[in-house]
C-alpha positions in Angstrom: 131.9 203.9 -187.9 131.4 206.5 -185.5 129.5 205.1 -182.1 125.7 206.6 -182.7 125.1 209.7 -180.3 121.8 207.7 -178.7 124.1 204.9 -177.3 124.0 204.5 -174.1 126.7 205.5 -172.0 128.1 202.1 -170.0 126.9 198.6 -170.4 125.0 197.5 -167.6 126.5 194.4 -165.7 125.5 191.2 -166.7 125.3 188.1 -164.8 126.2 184.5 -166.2 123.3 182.2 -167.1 124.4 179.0 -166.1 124.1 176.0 -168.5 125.5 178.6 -171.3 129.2 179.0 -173.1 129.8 181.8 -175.3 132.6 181.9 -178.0 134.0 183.4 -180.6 136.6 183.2 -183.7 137.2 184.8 -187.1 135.9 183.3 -189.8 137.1 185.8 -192.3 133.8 186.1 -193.7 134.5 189.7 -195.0 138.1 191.0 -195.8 138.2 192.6 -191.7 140.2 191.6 -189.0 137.7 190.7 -186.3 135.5 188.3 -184.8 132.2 187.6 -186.8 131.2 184.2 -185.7 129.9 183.5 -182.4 129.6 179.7 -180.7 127.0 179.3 -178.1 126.5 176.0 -176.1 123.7 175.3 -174.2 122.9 172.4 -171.7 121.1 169.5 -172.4 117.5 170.0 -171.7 117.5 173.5 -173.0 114.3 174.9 -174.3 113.9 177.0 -177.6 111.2 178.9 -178.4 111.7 181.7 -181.7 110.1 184.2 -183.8 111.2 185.0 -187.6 110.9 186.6 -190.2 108.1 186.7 -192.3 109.8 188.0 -196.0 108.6 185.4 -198.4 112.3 185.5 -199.6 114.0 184.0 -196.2 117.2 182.3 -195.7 118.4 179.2 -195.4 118.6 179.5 -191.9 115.7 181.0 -191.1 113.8 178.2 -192.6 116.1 176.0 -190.3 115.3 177.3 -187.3 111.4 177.3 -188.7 111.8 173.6 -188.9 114.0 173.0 -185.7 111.4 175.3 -183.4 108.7 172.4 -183.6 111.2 169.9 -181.6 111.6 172.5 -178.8 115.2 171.8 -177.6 118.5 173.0 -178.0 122.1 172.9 -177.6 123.9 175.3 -179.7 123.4 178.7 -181.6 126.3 179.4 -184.1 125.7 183.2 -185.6 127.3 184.5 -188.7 128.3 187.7 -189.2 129.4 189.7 -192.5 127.6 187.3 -195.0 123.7 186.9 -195.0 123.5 183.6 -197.0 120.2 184.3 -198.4 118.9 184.0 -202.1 121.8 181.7 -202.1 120.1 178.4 -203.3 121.0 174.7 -202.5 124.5 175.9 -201.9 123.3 178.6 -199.2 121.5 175.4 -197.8 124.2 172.9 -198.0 125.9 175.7 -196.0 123.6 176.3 -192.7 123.2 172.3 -193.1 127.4 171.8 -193.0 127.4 173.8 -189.8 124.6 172.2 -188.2 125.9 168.6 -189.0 130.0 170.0 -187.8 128.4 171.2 -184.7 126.1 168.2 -183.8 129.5 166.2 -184.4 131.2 168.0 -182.1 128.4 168.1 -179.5 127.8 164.7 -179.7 123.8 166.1 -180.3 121.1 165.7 -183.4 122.1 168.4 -186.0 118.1 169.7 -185.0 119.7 171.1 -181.7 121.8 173.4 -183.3 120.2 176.8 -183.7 121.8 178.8 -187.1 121.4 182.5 -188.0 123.4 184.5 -190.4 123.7 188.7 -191.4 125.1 190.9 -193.7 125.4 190.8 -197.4 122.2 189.2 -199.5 123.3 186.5 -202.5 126.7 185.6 -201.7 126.9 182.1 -200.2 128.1 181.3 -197.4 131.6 179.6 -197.9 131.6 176.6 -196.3 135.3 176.1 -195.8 135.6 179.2 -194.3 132.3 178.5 -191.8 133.8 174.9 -191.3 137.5 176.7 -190.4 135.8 179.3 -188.1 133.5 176.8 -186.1 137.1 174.5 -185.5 139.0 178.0 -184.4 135.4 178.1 -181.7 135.7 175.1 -180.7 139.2 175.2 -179.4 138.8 179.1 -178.1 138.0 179.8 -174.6 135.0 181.7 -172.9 134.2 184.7 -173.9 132.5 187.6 -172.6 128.7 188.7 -173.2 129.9 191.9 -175.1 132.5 189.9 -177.3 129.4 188.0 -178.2 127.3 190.5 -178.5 130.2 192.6 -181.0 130.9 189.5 -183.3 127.0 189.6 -184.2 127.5 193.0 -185.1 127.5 194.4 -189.3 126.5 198.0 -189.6 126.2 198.7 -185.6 128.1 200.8 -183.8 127.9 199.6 -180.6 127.2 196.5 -178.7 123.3 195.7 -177.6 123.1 194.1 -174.7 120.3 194.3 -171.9 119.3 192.0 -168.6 115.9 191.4 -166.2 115.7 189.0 -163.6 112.6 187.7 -161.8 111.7 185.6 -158.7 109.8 182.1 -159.7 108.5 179.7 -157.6 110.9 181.3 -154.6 114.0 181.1 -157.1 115.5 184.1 -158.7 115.8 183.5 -162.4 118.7 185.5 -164.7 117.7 187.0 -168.3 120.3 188.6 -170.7 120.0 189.6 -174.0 121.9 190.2 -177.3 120.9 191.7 -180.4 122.0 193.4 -183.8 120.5 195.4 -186.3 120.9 199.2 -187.3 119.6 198.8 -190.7 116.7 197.6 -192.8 114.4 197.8 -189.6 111.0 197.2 -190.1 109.2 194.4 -188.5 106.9 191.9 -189.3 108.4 190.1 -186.7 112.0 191.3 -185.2 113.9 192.6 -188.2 117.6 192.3 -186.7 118.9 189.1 -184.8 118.2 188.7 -181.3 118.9 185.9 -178.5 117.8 185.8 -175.4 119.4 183.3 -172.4 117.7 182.3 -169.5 118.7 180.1 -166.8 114.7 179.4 -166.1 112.9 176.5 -166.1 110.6 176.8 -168.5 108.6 174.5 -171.4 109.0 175.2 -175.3 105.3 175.8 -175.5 104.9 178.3 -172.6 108.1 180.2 -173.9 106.9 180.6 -177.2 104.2 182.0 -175.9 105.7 184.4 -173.9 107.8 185.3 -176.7 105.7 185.9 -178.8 103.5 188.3 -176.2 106.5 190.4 -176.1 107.4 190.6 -179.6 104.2 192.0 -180.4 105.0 194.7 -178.0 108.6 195.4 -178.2 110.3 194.2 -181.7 107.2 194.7 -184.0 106.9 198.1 -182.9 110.2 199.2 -183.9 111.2 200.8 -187.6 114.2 202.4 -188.7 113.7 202.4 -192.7 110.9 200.0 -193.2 112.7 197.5 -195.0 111.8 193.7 -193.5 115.0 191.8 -193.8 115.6 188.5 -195.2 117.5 186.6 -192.1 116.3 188.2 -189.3 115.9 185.6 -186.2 114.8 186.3 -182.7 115.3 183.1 -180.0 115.0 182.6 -176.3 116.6 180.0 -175.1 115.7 178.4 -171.5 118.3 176.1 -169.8 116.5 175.2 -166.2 119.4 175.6 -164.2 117.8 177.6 -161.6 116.1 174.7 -160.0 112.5 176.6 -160.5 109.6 174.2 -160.8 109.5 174.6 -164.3 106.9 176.8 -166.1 104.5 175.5 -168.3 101.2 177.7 -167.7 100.2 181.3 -167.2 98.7 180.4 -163.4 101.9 179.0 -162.5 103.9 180.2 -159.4 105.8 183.5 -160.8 105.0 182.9 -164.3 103.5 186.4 -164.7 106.9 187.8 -162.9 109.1 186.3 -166.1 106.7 187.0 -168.5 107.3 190.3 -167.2 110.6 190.5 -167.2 111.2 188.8 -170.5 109.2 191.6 -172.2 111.3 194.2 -170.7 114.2 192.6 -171.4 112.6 192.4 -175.2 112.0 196.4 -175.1 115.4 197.1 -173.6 116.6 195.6 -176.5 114.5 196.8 -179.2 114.9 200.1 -178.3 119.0 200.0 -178.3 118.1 198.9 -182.0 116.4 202.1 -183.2 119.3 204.0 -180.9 121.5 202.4 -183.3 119.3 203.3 -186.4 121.9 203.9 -189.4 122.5 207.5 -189.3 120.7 208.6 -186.6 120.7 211.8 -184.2 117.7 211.1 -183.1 114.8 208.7 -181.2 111.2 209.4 -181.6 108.2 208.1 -179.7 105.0 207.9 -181.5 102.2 207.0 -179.5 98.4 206.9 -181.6 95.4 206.8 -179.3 91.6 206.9 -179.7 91.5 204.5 -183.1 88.7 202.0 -183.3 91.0 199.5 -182.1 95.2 198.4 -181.2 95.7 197.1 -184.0 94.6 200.1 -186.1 96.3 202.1 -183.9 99.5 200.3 -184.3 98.9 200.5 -188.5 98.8 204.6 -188.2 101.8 204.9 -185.6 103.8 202.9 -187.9 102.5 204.5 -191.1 104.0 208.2 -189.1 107.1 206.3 -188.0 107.9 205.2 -192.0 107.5 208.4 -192.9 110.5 209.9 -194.7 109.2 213.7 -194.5 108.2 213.0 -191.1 111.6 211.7 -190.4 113.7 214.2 -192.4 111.7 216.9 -190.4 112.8 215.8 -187.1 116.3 215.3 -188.6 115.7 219.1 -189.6 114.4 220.2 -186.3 111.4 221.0 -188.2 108.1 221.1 -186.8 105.7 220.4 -189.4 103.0 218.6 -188.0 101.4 218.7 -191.2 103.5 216.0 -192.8 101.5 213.9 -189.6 98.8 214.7 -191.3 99.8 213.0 -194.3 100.9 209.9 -193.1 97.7 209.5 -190.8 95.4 210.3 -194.0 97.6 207.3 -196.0 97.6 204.9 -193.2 94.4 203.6 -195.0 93.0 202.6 -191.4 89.3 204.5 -190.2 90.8 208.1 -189.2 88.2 211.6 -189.5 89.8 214.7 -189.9 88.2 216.9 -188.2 88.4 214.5 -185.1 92.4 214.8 -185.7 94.4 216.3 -182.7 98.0 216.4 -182.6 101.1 217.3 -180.4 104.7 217.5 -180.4 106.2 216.6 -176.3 103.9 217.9 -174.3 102.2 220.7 -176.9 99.2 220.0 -178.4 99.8 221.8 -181.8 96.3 220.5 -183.7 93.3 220.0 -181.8 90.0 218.9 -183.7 91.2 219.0 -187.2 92.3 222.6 -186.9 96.0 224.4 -185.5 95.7 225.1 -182.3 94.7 229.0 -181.5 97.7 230.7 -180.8 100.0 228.0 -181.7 103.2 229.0 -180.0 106.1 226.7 -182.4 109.0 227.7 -180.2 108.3 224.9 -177.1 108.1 222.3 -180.3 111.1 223.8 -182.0 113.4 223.5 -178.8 111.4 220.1 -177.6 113.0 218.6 -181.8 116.7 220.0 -180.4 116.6 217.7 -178.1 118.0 213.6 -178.4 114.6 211.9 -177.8 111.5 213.1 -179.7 107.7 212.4 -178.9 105.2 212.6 -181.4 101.4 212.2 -180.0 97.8 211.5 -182.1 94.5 211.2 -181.7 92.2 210.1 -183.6 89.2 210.5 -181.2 87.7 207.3 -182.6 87.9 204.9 -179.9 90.0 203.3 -177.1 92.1 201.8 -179.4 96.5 202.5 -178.5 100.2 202.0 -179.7 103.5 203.3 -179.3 105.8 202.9 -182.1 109.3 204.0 -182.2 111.8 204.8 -184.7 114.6 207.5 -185.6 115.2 210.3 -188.1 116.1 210.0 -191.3 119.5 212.4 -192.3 122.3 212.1 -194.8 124.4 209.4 -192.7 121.6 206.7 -194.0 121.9 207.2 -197.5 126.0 207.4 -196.7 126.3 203.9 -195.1 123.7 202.4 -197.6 125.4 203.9 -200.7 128.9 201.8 -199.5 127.4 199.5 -198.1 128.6 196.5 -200.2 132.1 198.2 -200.6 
């Protein structure tokens, strides 16, 4: 597929976390000839911390992980790509449990410490000889670079997502990268894509779940492409301590606020190459709602705008018809008064008070929707209450890629 227009232009430069080993082999999960199972090991000691998805028709191995989380360690992450494994039954499960108990074998660890996520097609299980044949050709490959990892997770993308922070803690700098998927059926009640995140920190389970979980309600879970939740989809942070840090286990500890920090930028850095990468799309748009009674109200109308398909076929159409806002702030069924309602497009305020603005000038919006990155503003003059949501436009190459997507 052709590399979407809002990808970035170069990769950034990404240190290696030490205590991890990244691999890759074909599975020959899908009739391609590429990569589409990646082999992570970790060090022993590692901490695991995870958000998933909240469909009440998840996978196999997202009821895995669910299970594994509680222990708080790990030593491997094995991704599948090309085959989703889910509504797949006890053979889907024998599956993810095949891979955990081949790894754990070969790891010399408790099948529990091997992490398991898989992607692509819904209802087709996973074969197991094939998983089993592609974990062997991992085992015996060499290192591998964080693109070549970040590629092999890849269905439907069209271009690698990788991002990095660092921090200072406790007088020690501390690495984060990131890797993530998704370009299709975006729409979070969690992280709709698959997403890991290495660290060479020090850090407990319990404080990096929370910190996780911080950032996913700010980066992740305000990102939408077609507002379909996925099945599979799998966000984990993984913590090795190899830094030496004293290792982090409260929010008053010693640089604790500098890699909460930098673990939620690293979180938005990645989110947002997900929407860049939105199936089909030309463009980004921002959507920020203020003055709701409260965040979370806030965050219900942004996303109620960003859902929209006539607000995201107008942008696709350059087409500035704020009333189709409107709409989709009137059906977000949270506390909203019309004639309170005030609107802009950029930096033009094109509805003030329930009313068009007097002498509304539409040719700032109409060049301001030409451009790659779109901002869409609302108030609802209600309250303090504020979110930013982001998504893309909606144009013919979704419904293209969706159509074939099976074939």
């Amino acid at each position: 597929m052709t590399r979407s227009p809002l990808a970035p232009a170069a990769l950034p430069t990404l240190p290696d976390i030490a205590g991890v080993t990244r691999r890759v082999a074909r599975a020959r999960y899908k009739a391609w000839d590429r990569c589409d199972l990646t082999y992570v090991t970790l060090n022993e000691g590692t901490a695991v911390a995870g958000v998933l998805t909240q469909s009440k028709c998840p996978s196999p191995e997202v009821e895995w992980c669910r299970r594994a989380l509680v222990l708080g360690k790990a030593r491997a992450l094995v991704v599948n790509a090309g085959n989703s494994n889910a509504f797949t039954g006890d053979r889907g499960r024998a599956a993810v449990e095949a891979i955990a108990a081949r790894t754990a074998a070969h790891l010399g660890c408790a099948p529990s410490d091997v992490f398991v996520a898989s992607t692509g097609v819904i209802g087709v299980p996973l074969p197991i000889h094939k998983a089993e044949a592609g974990l062997d050709a991992a085992f015996a490959a060499e290192p591998c670079s964080w693109e070549a990892a970040a590629e092999t997770i890849m269905t439907t993308d069209t271009f690698a997502k990788v991002a990095t922070t660092s921090a200072i803690v406790g007088g020690r700098q501390v690495e984060l990268v990131g890797i993530v998927k998704g370009s299709g059926m975006i729409a979070p009640d969690m992280a709709t894509m698959l997403g890991f995140v290495f660290t060479d920190a020090a850090v407990s389970p319990a404080f990096l779940q929370r910190a996780l979980s911080a950032a996913n309600t700010k980066t992740f879970s305000c990102i939408t492409v077609d507002s379909d939740t996925s099945t599979s989809d799998t966000v984990l942070a993984f913590a090795t301590g190899a830094a030496g840090n004293a290792e982090l286990a409260d929010e008053d500890d010693d640089g604790a606020d500098a890699f909460v920090a930098a673990l939620a930028e690293l979180c938005m850095q990645l989110a947002h190459l997900v929407v860049r990468d939105g199936e089909g799309a030309q463009k980004l748009i921002a959507i920020t709602v203020e003055g709701a009674e409260s965040d979370r109200s806030a965050h219900v109308v942004a996303m109620s705008i960003a859902n929209s398909p006539l607000v995201k076929t107008a942008v696709a159409g350059e087409d500035a018809n704020w009333g189709r806002v409107v709409m989709a702030v009137g059906k977000a069924g949270e506390p909203a008064e019309r004639d309170k309602l005030s609107i802009r497009f950029g930096t033009t305020q094109v509805a003030e008070h329930g009313l068009a603005v007097v002498g509304y000038d539409e040719a700032p919006v109409a060049a301001h929707l030409k451009g790659r990155e779109v901002e869409i503003g609302v108030d609802l003059g209600l309250g303090d209450g504020r979110a930013t949501v982001w998504t893309c436009d909606l144009t013919h190459g979704y419904i293209s890629i969706n159509a074939d997507y099976r074939s």
